[in-house]
N, C-alpha and C positions, 0 to 999 in steps of 0.2 A: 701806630698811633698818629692821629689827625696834629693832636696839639704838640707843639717842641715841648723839649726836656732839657734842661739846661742845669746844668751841674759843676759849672765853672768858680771857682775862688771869689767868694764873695768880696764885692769893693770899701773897701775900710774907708768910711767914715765920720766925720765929727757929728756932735747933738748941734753944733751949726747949720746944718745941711736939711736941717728938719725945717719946715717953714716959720717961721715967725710967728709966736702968739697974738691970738686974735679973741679979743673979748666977746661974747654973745651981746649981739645984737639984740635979742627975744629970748625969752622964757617961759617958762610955765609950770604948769601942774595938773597933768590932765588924769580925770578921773577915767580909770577903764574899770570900775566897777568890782566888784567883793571887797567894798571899802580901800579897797589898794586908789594912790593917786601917784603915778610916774610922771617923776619931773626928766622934762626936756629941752633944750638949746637950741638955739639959731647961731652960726658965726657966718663968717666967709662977706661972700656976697648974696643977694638978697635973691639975684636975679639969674643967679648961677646955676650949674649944674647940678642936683639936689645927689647929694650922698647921706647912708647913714651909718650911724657908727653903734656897731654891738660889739659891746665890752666882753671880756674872760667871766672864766668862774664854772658855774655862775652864781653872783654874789661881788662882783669884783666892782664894779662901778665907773662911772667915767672918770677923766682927770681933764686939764689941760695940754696936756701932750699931746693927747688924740686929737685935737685940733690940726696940728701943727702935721698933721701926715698928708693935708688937701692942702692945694695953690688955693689960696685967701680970694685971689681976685677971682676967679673960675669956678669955685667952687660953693654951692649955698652948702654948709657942714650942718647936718644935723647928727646930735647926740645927747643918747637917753640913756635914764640910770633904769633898770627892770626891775622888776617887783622886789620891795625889801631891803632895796641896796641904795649905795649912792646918798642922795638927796629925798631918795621917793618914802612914801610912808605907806603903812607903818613898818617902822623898819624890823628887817628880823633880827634884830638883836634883843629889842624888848620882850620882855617877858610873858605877855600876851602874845607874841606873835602868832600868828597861823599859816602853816603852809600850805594848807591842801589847797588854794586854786594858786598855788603858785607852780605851775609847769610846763612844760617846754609851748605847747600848744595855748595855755593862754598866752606866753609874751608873744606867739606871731600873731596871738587876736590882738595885743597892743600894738605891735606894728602897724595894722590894718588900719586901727582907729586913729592912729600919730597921723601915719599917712594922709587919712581924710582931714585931722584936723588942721593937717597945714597947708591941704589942697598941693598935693603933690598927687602927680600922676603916674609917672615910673622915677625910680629911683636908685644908683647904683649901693649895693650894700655890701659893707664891708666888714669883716669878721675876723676875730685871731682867737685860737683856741677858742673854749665853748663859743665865742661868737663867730666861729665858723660854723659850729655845729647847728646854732640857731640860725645862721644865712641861711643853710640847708635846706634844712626845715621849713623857713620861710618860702623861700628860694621855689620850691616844691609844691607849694604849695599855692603859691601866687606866681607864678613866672609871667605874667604880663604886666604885673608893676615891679621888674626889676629889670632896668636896662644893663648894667656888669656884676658881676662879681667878683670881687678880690677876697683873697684869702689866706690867713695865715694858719702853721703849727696847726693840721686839718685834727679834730676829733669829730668822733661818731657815735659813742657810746655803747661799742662794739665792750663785751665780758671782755675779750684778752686786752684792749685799753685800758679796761680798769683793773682789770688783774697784773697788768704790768706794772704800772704806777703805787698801787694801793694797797697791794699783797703781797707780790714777789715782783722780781724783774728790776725796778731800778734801786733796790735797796743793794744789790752787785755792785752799782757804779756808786752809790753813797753812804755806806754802813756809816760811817759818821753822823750823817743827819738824819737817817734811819732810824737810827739807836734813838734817839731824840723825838722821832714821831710816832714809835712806840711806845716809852715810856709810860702814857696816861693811861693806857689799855692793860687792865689783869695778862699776867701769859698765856690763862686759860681761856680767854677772848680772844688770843692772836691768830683763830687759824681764818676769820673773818674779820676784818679790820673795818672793812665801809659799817659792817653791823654794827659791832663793838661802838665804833664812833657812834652811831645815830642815838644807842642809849645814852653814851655819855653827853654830847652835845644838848641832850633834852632834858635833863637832870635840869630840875628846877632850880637846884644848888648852884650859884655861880662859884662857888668854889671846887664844881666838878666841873662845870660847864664852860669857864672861864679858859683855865688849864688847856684842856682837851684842842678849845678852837684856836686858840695858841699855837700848840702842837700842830696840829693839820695847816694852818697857813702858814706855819714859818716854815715846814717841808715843804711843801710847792714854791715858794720864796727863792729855798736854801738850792731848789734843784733846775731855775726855768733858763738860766745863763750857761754858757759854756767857761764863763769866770766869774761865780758867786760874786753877789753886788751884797758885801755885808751890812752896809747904811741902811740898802732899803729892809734888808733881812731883821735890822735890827730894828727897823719905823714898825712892821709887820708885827716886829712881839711888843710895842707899846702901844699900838691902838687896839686896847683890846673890844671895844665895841665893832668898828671894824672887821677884826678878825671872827668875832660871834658870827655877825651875820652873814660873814663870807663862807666860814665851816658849813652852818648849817643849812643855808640854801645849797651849796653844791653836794654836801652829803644828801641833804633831802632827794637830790636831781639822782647821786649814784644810786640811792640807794634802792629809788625805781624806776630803772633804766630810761629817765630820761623821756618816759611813756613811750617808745620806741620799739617796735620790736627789732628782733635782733638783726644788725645788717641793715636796717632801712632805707636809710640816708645813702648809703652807698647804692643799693638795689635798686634806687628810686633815681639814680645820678643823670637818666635816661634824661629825663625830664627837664633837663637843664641844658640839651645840645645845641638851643640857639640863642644863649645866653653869652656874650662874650667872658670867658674868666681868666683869672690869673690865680694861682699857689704859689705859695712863698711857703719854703720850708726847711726850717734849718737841719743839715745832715747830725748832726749831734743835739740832736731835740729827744730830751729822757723824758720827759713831760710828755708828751705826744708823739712816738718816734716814726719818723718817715715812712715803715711801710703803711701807717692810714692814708699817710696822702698819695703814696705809690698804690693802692687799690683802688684810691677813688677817683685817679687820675688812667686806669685802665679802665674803669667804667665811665668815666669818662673824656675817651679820647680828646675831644674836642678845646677840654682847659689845655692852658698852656701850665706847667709841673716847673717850677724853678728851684731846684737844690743847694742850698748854699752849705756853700764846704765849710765854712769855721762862725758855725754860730750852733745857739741850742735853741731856746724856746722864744725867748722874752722880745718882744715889737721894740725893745729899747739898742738892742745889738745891732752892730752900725750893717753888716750886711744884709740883715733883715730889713730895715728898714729903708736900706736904702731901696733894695729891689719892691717893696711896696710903693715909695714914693714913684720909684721909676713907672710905674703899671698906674697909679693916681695919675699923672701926668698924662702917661699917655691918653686916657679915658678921657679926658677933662674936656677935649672939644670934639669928643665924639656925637 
Protein backbone atom coordinates (compact mmCIF):
# COMPACT_ATOMS: atom_id res chain seq x y z
CA UNK A 1 0.00 0.00 0.00
CA UNK A 2 1.16 3.59 -1.28
CA UNK A 3 -0.62 5.35 1.79
CA UNK A 4 0.98 4.62 5.58
CA UNK A 5 -0.92 2.92 8.17
CA UNK A 6 -0.58 4.08 11.38
CA UNK A 7 -1.86 2.25 14.27
CA UNK A 8 -0.10 3.62 17.24
CA UNK A 9 -1.89 4.75 20.87
CA UNK A 10 -3.83 7.49 20.28
CA UNK A 11 -2.64 11.06 22.05
CA UNK A 12 -4.88 11.88 25.02
CA UNK A 13 -6.15 15.01 24.87
CA UNK A 14 -8.31 17.85 26.44
CA UNK A 15 -11.60 19.55 24.60
CA UNK A 16 -8.91 22.47 25.15
CA UNK A 17 -6.89 21.42 22.33
CA UNK A 18 -9.98 21.82 20.02
CA UNK A 19 -9.63 25.35 18.45
CA UNK A 20 -11.47 28.08 19.90
CA UNK A 21 -15.23 28.88 19.10
CA UNK A 22 -15.76 30.96 16.24
CA UNK A 23 -19.22 32.61 15.51
CA UNK A 24 -20.27 32.69 11.73
CA UNK A 25 -19.65 35.43 10.04
CA UNK A 26 -22.49 34.53 7.16
CA UNK A 27 -25.50 32.68 6.95
CA UNK A 28 -28.28 31.61 5.03
CA UNK A 29 -30.89 29.60 3.62
CA UNK A 30 -30.42 28.34 0.35
CA UNK A 31 -33.18 26.93 -1.52
CA UNK A 32 -32.16 23.57 -3.52
CA UNK A 33 -35.52 23.10 -4.55
CA UNK A 34 -38.49 20.24 -3.67
CA UNK A 35 -39.44 22.99 -1.20
CA UNK A 36 -36.33 21.85 1.02
CA UNK A 37 -34.29 25.17 2.04
CA UNK A 38 -30.59 24.08 3.69
CA UNK A 39 -29.30 26.40 5.93
CA UNK A 40 -25.57 27.19 5.92
CA UNK A 41 -22.56 28.96 7.68
CA UNK A 42 -19.57 30.88 7.21
CA UNK A 43 -16.85 31.07 10.25
CA UNK A 44 -13.03 31.14 10.10
CA UNK A 45 -11.57 33.48 7.91
CA UNK A 46 -13.08 34.82 4.92
CA UNK A 47 -10.26 34.52 2.80
CA UNK A 48 -9.07 31.14 3.73
CA UNK A 49 -8.81 27.85 2.85
CA UNK A 50 -12.46 26.80 1.93
CA UNK A 51 -13.51 23.49 3.88
CA UNK A 52 -16.69 21.76 4.25
CA UNK A 53 -18.27 20.10 7.06
CA UNK A 54 -20.76 17.02 6.46
CA UNK A 55 -22.34 16.12 9.55
CA UNK A 56 -23.31 12.11 10.87
CA UNK A 57 -26.67 10.45 10.65
CA UNK A 58 -27.99 11.19 8.39
CA UNK A 59 -30.24 13.51 10.19
CA UNK A 60 -27.61 14.40 12.79
CA UNK A 61 -27.08 18.12 12.07
CA UNK A 62 -24.29 20.68 12.67
CA UNK A 63 -23.26 22.11 16.21
CA UNK A 64 -20.61 24.44 17.24
CA UNK A 65 -18.00 21.93 17.90
CA UNK A 66 -17.43 21.31 14.36
CA UNK A 67 -16.11 24.67 13.97
CA UNK A 68 -13.55 24.20 16.32
CA UNK A 69 -11.86 21.15 14.26
CA UNK A 70 -10.31 24.08 11.50
CA UNK A 71 -7.47 26.82 12.55
CA UNK A 72 -9.92 29.91 12.52
CA UNK A 73 -7.13 32.09 11.06
CA UNK A 74 -6.55 29.55 7.85
CA UNK A 75 -9.30 28.19 7.43
CA UNK A 76 -12.82 29.88 5.68
CA UNK A 77 -15.34 26.86 7.69
CA UNK A 78 -18.11 26.09 5.98
CA UNK A 79 -21.16 24.09 7.54
CA UNK A 80 -24.48 22.87 6.52
CA UNK A 81 -27.41 21.22 8.02
CA UNK A 82 -28.80 18.63 4.98
CA UNK A 83 -32.15 18.05 4.05
CA UNK A 84 -34.69 17.82 7.30
CA UNK A 85 -32.28 18.26 9.82
CA UNK A 86 -30.55 20.97 11.75
CA UNK A 87 -31.79 24.40 10.98
CA UNK A 88 -33.08 23.51 7.38
CA UNK A 89 -36.83 23.10 6.59
CA UNK A 90 -39.00 21.50 6.43
CA UNK A 91 -37.88 19.62 9.12
CA UNK A 92 -38.52 15.89 9.21
CA UNK A 93 -39.83 15.66 12.32
CA UNK A 94 -43.10 17.54 11.20
CA UNK A 95 -45.79 15.57 10.40
CA UNK A 96 -45.98 16.43 6.78
CA UNK A 97 -42.77 15.82 6.17
CA UNK A 98 -41.61 14.06 2.82
CA UNK A 99 -38.83 12.11 2.29
CA UNK A 100 -38.63 10.97 -1.20
CA UNK A 101 -36.18 13.53 -2.64
CA UNK A 102 -34.43 13.41 0.38
CA UNK A 103 -31.15 10.98 -0.70
CA UNK A 104 -27.94 10.45 -0.87
CA UNK A 105 -27.65 11.88 -4.45
CA UNK A 106 -29.66 14.97 -3.92
CA UNK A 107 -27.46 16.23 -0.89
CA UNK A 108 -24.30 16.00 -3.25
CA UNK A 109 -26.76 18.04 -5.84
CA UNK A 110 -26.76 20.46 -2.59
CA UNK A 111 -23.23 20.56 -2.27
CA UNK A 112 -22.95 21.46 -5.96
CA UNK A 113 -25.33 24.34 -5.48
CA UNK A 114 -23.60 25.67 -1.84
CA UNK A 115 -20.50 25.31 -3.69
CA UNK A 116 -21.74 27.77 -6.62
CA UNK A 117 -23.43 29.87 -4.29
CA UNK A 118 -20.51 30.77 -2.29
CA UNK A 119 -18.31 30.84 -5.42
CA UNK A 120 -16.03 28.35 -4.23
CA UNK A 121 -13.88 26.54 -6.59
CA UNK A 122 -12.40 23.44 -4.87
CA UNK A 123 -12.80 22.77 -1.60
CA UNK A 124 -11.42 20.24 1.08
CA UNK A 125 -14.25 17.99 2.56
CA UNK A 126 -14.58 16.75 5.46
CA UNK A 127 -16.76 13.89 6.79
CA UNK A 128 -17.21 11.37 10.03
CA UNK A 129 -19.58 8.53 9.75
CA UNK A 130 -22.40 8.96 7.14
CA UNK A 131 -20.60 12.28 6.36
CA UNK A 132 -17.88 10.20 5.16
CA UNK A 133 -20.11 8.31 3.37
CA UNK A 134 -21.52 11.39 1.55
CA UNK A 135 -17.59 12.86 0.96
CA UNK A 136 -17.66 9.73 -1.04
CA UNK A 137 -20.22 9.98 -2.81
CA UNK A 138 -19.50 13.41 -3.54
CA UNK A 139 -16.01 12.95 -3.61
CA UNK A 140 -16.85 10.68 -6.81
CA UNK A 141 -18.53 12.24 -8.08
CA UNK A 142 -16.92 15.81 -8.46
CA UNK A 143 -13.26 15.10 -7.72
CA UNK A 144 -12.16 18.39 -9.35
CA UNK A 145 -13.75 20.46 -6.78
CA UNK A 146 -12.35 18.64 -3.91
CA UNK A 147 -8.70 19.56 -3.11
CA UNK A 148 -8.49 16.79 0.33
CA UNK A 149 -10.21 14.66 1.98
CA UNK A 150 -10.37 13.96 5.56
CA UNK A 151 -12.26 11.26 7.04
CA UNK A 152 -13.57 9.85 9.99
CA UNK A 153 -15.31 6.14 11.45
CA UNK A 154 -15.59 5.38 7.29
CA UNK A 155 -19.31 3.87 6.45
CA UNK A 156 -20.56 2.77 3.00
CA UNK A 157 -23.61 1.24 3.31
CA UNK A 158 -22.34 -1.95 2.58
CA UNK A 159 -25.66 -5.01 3.96
CA UNK A 160 -23.06 -6.34 6.58
CA UNK A 161 -22.74 -2.56 8.03
CA UNK A 162 -25.89 -2.49 8.61
CA UNK A 163 -26.49 -5.85 9.58
CA UNK A 164 -23.85 -5.34 12.04
CA UNK A 165 -25.01 -2.54 13.84
CA UNK A 166 -28.91 -2.94 13.34
CA UNK A 167 -29.57 -6.70 13.43
CA UNK A 168 -26.97 -8.58 15.01
CA UNK A 169 -23.31 -8.01 15.75
CA UNK A 170 -22.91 -5.10 18.17
CA UNK A 171 -25.93 -6.18 20.31
CA UNK A 172 -22.74 -8.89 21.65
CA UNK A 173 -20.76 -5.90 22.95
CA UNK A 174 -24.20 -4.15 24.25
CA UNK A 175 -27.10 -6.34 25.23
CA UNK A 176 -27.87 -3.65 27.87
CA UNK A 177 -28.64 -1.03 25.36
CA UNK A 178 -29.77 -3.55 22.95
CA UNK A 179 -32.53 -4.67 25.14
CA UNK A 180 -33.58 -1.00 25.13
CA UNK A 181 -33.53 -0.54 21.15
CA UNK A 182 -35.55 -3.40 20.91
CA UNK A 183 -38.05 -2.89 23.07
CA UNK A 184 -40.55 -0.56 20.66
CA UNK A 185 -40.52 -3.43 17.98
CA UNK A 186 -43.26 -6.63 18.34
CA UNK A 187 -40.74 -9.96 18.79
CA UNK A 188 -42.42 -11.02 15.71
CA UNK A 189 -40.91 -7.92 13.76
CA UNK A 190 -37.45 -8.57 15.26
CA UNK A 191 -35.99 -10.68 12.55
CA UNK A 192 -35.93 -7.28 10.40
CA UNK A 193 -35.34 -4.25 12.60
CA UNK A 194 -34.35 -1.33 9.86
CA UNK A 195 -38.09 -2.67 8.37
CA UNK A 196 -39.85 -2.91 11.70
CA UNK A 197 -38.49 0.65 12.44
CA UNK A 198 -39.61 2.35 9.24
CA UNK A 199 -43.47 1.37 10.01
CA UNK A 200 -42.99 2.36 13.33
CA UNK A 201 -41.25 5.74 12.80
CA UNK A 202 -44.16 6.49 10.02
CA UNK A 203 -47.02 5.76 12.25
CA UNK A 204 -48.86 9.05 12.22
CA UNK A 205 -49.33 8.40 16.00
CA UNK A 206 -46.72 10.25 17.93
CA UNK A 207 -47.37 8.09 20.51
CA UNK A 208 -45.83 5.16 18.31
CA UNK A 209 -43.68 7.31 16.54
CA UNK A 210 -42.34 9.28 19.31
CA UNK A 211 -41.19 6.02 21.42
CA UNK A 212 -39.52 4.26 18.52
CA UNK A 213 -37.11 7.41 17.29
CA UNK A 214 -36.25 7.61 20.92
CA UNK A 215 -35.19 4.15 20.94
CA UNK A 216 -33.14 4.23 17.63
CA UNK A 217 -31.05 7.38 18.77
CA UNK A 218 -30.47 6.80 22.13
CA UNK A 219 -28.71 3.20 20.79
CA UNK A 220 -26.48 4.94 18.41
CA UNK A 221 -25.82 7.50 21.37
CA UNK A 222 -25.51 4.67 23.94
CA UNK A 223 -22.99 2.77 21.63
CA UNK A 224 -20.59 5.58 19.51
CA UNK A 225 -17.77 6.06 22.68
CA UNK A 226 -15.46 3.73 23.80
CA UNK A 227 -16.89 5.17 27.53
CA UNK A 228 -20.70 6.05 27.09
CA UNK A 229 -21.02 9.78 27.59
CA UNK A 230 -24.44 9.54 29.59
CA UNK A 231 -25.28 13.50 29.58
CA UNK A 232 -25.20 13.44 26.10
CA UNK A 233 -27.20 9.89 26.13
CA UNK A 234 -29.62 11.48 28.25
CA UNK A 235 -29.90 15.28 26.09
CA UNK A 236 -30.59 12.49 23.06
CA UNK A 237 -33.91 10.96 24.87
CA UNK A 238 -35.22 14.71 25.69
CA UNK A 239 -35.14 16.16 22.49
CA UNK A 240 -37.58 14.37 21.13
CA UNK A 241 -38.15 16.36 17.99
CA UNK A 242 -34.59 15.99 17.33
CA UNK A 243 -34.52 12.43 17.72
CA UNK A 244 -37.80 12.18 15.17
CA UNK A 245 -35.97 13.59 12.64
CA UNK A 246 -32.66 11.88 13.16
CA UNK A 247 -34.66 8.26 13.24
CA UNK A 248 -36.36 8.89 10.36
CA UNK A 249 -33.98 10.40 7.80
CA UNK A 250 -31.24 7.73 8.57
CA UNK A 251 -33.88 4.86 8.65
CA UNK A 252 -35.28 6.30 5.34
CA UNK A 253 -31.44 6.32 4.01
CA UNK A 254 -31.05 2.34 5.49
CA UNK A 255 -33.86 1.35 4.49
CA UNK A 256 -32.81 1.97 0.80
CA UNK A 257 -29.53 1.50 0.66
CA UNK A 258 -28.54 4.77 0.67
CA UNK A 259 -29.53 4.54 -3.51
CA UNK A 260 -26.10 2.74 -3.69
CA UNK A 261 -25.58 -0.27 -5.04
CA UNK A 262 -23.89 -2.71 -3.22
CA UNK A 263 -19.98 -1.89 -2.63
CA UNK A 264 -20.05 1.23 -4.56
CA UNK A 265 -18.32 3.72 -2.77
CA UNK A 266 -15.71 1.36 -2.14
CA UNK A 267 -15.52 0.05 -5.97
CA UNK A 268 -15.52 3.46 -7.20
CA UNK A 269 -12.38 4.37 -4.52
CA UNK A 270 -10.30 4.31 -7.80
CA UNK A 271 -11.43 7.54 -8.48
CA UNK A 272 -10.17 9.39 -5.81
CA UNK A 273 -6.12 8.44 -6.25
CA UNK A 274 -5.19 12.12 -6.78
CA UNK A 275 -7.04 13.33 -4.04
CA UNK A 276 -4.84 13.88 -0.95
CA UNK A 277 -6.80 11.93 2.03
CA UNK A 278 -6.45 11.26 5.49
CA UNK A 279 -8.76 8.31 7.71
CA UNK A 280 -9.25 8.53 11.18
CA UNK A 281 -10.51 5.49 12.72
CA UNK A 282 -11.05 4.42 15.98
CA UNK A 283 -9.87 0.51 16.55
CA UNK A 284 -12.99 -0.06 18.89
CA UNK A 285 -15.57 1.83 16.69
CA UNK A 286 -19.04 -0.73 17.14
CA UNK A 287 -20.72 1.95 15.09
CA UNK A 288 -18.75 1.47 12.08
CA UNK A 289 -15.99 -1.13 12.86
CA UNK A 290 -12.59 -0.71 11.21
CA UNK A 291 -12.61 -3.31 8.61
CA UNK A 292 -14.93 -0.60 6.28
CA UNK A 293 -12.08 1.59 6.52
CA UNK A 294 -9.53 -1.31 6.21
CA UNK A 295 -11.24 -2.11 2.61
CA UNK A 296 -11.54 1.03 1.57
CA UNK A 297 -8.12 1.98 2.50
CA UNK A 298 -6.91 -1.26 0.32
CA UNK A 299 -8.76 0.05 -2.57
CA UNK A 300 -7.55 2.83 -1.84
CA UNK A 301 -3.91 2.69 -1.47
CA UNK A 302 -3.08 6.10 -1.78
CA UNK A 303 -5.28 7.49 1.61
CA UNK A 304 -3.06 7.54 4.33
CA UNK A 305 -5.35 4.73 7.15
CA UNK A 306 -4.80 6.14 10.79
CA UNK A 307 -5.89 3.44 13.57
CA UNK A 308 -6.31 4.83 16.80
CA UNK A 309 -6.00 2.18 19.48
CA UNK A 310 -8.30 3.54 22.48
CA UNK A 311 -11.17 5.28 20.93
CA UNK A 312 -14.61 4.10 19.35
CA UNK A 313 -16.74 6.12 17.13
CA UNK A 314 -17.56 9.71 18.39
CA UNK A 315 -15.23 12.99 16.69
CA UNK A 316 -15.61 14.07 20.51
CA UNK A 317 -12.86 11.35 21.85
CA UNK A 318 -9.68 13.03 22.33
CA UNK A 319 -7.65 10.65 20.03
CA UNK A 320 -9.93 11.02 17.42
CA UNK A 321 -9.91 14.25 17.28
CA UNK A 322 -6.79 14.97 17.86
CA UNK A 323 -5.51 12.97 14.86
CA UNK A 324 -8.22 14.86 12.65
CA UNK A 325 -6.94 18.20 13.91
CA UNK A 326 -3.45 16.96 13.13
CA UNK A 327 -4.33 16.05 9.14
CA UNK A 328 -6.69 19.96 9.25
CA UNK A 329 -3.42 21.39 10.02
CA UNK A 330 -1.48 19.86 7.99
CA UNK A 331 -3.86 20.68 4.74
CA UNK A 332 -4.46 24.22 5.82
CA UNK A 333 -1.50 25.86 3.65
CA UNK A 334 -1.57 23.49 1.22
Amino acid sequence: MNGPVSAGRGTVVCMADLYPNCEPHDSGMLDVGDENHVYWEESGNPAGKPVVFLHGGPGGGTSPVHRRLFNPEKYRIILFDQRGCGKSTPHASAPEADLSTNTTWHLVADMEKLRVQLDVDRWQVFGGSWGSTLALAYAQTHPERVSELVLRGIFTLRESELTWFYQHGASEVFPDFWEKYVAPVPEAERDNLIEAYHRLLHNPDPAVHTPAAVAWTVWENSTIRLHPDYAEIAQAEADTASAVAFARIENHYFVNRGWCEEGQLIANAHLLKDIPAVIVQGRYDTCTPPRTAWDLHRAWPEAELHLVADAGHAVTEPGIRSALIEATDRFADR
